[in-house]
C-alpha positions in Angstrom: 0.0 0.0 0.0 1.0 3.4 -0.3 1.0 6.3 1.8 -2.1 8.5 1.5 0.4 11.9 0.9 4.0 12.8 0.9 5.2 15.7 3.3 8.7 17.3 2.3 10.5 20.0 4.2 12.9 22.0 2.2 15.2 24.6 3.8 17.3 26.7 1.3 20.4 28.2 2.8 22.4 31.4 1.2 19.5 33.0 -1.2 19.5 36.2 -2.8 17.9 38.3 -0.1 16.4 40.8 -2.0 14.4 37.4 -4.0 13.6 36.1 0.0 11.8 39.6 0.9 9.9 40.0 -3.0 6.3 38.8 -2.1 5.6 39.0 -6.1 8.2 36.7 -6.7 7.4 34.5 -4.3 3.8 33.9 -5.4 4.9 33.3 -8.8 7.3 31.1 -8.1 5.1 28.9 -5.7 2.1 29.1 -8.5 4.9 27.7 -11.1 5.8 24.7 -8.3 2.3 23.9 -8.0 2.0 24.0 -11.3 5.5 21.2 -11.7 3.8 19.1 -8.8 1.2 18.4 -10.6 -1.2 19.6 -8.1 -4.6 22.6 -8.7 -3.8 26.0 -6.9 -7.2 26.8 -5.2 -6.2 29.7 -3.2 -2.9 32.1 -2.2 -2.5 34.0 0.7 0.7 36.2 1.8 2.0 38.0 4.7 4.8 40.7 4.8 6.9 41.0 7.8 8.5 44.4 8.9 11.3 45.2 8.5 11.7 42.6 5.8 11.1 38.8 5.1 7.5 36.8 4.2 4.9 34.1 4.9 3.2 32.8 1.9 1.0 29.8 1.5 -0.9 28.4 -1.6 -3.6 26.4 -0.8 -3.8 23.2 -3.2 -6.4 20.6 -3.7 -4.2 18.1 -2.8 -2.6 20.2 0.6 -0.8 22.9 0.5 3.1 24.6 -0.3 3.8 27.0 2.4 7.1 29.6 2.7 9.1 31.4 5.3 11.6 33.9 4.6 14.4 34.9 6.2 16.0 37.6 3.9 18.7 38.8 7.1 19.8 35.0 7.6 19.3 34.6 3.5 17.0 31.4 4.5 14.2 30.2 3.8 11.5 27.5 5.0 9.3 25.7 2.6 6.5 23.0 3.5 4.9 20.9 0.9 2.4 18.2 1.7 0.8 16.8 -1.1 -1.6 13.8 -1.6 -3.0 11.7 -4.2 -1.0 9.4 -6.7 -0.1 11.8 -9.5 1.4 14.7 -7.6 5.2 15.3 -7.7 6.2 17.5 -4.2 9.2 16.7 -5.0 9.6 18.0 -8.4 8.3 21.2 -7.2 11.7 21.4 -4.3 13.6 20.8 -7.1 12.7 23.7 -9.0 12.5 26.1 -5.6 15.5 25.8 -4.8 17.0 26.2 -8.0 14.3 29.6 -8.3 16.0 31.0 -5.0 19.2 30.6 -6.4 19.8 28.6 -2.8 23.7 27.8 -2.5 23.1 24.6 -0.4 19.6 23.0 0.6 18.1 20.0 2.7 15.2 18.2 2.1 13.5 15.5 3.6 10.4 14.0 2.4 8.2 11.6 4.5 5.6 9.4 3.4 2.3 10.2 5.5 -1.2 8.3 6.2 0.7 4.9 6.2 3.0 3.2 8.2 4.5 -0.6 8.5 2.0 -0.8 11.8 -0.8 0.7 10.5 -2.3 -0.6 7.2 -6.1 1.3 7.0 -7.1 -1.5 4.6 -7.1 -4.4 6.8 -9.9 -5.2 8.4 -10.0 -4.8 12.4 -11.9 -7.1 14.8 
């Protein structure tokens, strides 16, 4: 069986600040990964930080891709959780980090709604 979603955390180390604290690029760029994943944007939603940096989250109908910036530490955050078998959250870390020009990254991705111990398709009692 496999897991009902995949959950990857991507953290992008030495960005471009001034493409960290640029809310316009940032939406595009998380329309274009949900676009690569695979997945159907249903709704974006941004918040700007003062004096710099940015919270941005687009709402997918298969989860969500979510981003923190850090323009002052040249970091960023970035949460995808996607579900459903033709989705690609991977694909879509891929091309982020090579959007925000990220010098080094790390990325782990974990397979959710199924586990070894746990198997929702066998029957109980």
């Amino acid at each position: 069986m496999k897991p009902v979603g995949t959950h990857c955390l991507l953290e992008l180390f030495g960005c471009p600040a001034e493409l960290l604290d640029d809310a316009e690029f940032i939406g595009e760029s998380l329309r274009e990964a949900a676009t690569l994943a695979k997945s159907t944007l249903l709704q974006e939603i941004s918040h700007r930080f003062l004096p710099h940096g940015l919270t941005a989250l687009a709402l997918l109908a298969e989860s969500h891709i979510a981003i923190h910036t850090w323009p002052e530490h040249r970091f960023a955050a970035i949460d995808i959780f996607t579900c459903g078998p033709e989705v690609d959250p991977e694909k879509a870390c891929g091309f982020l980090t090579e959007k925000f020009r990220a010098e080094t990254h790390s990325l782990i991705s974990v397979p959710r709604g199924f586990t070894p111990e746990y198997d929702p398709t066998t029957p109980k009692g």
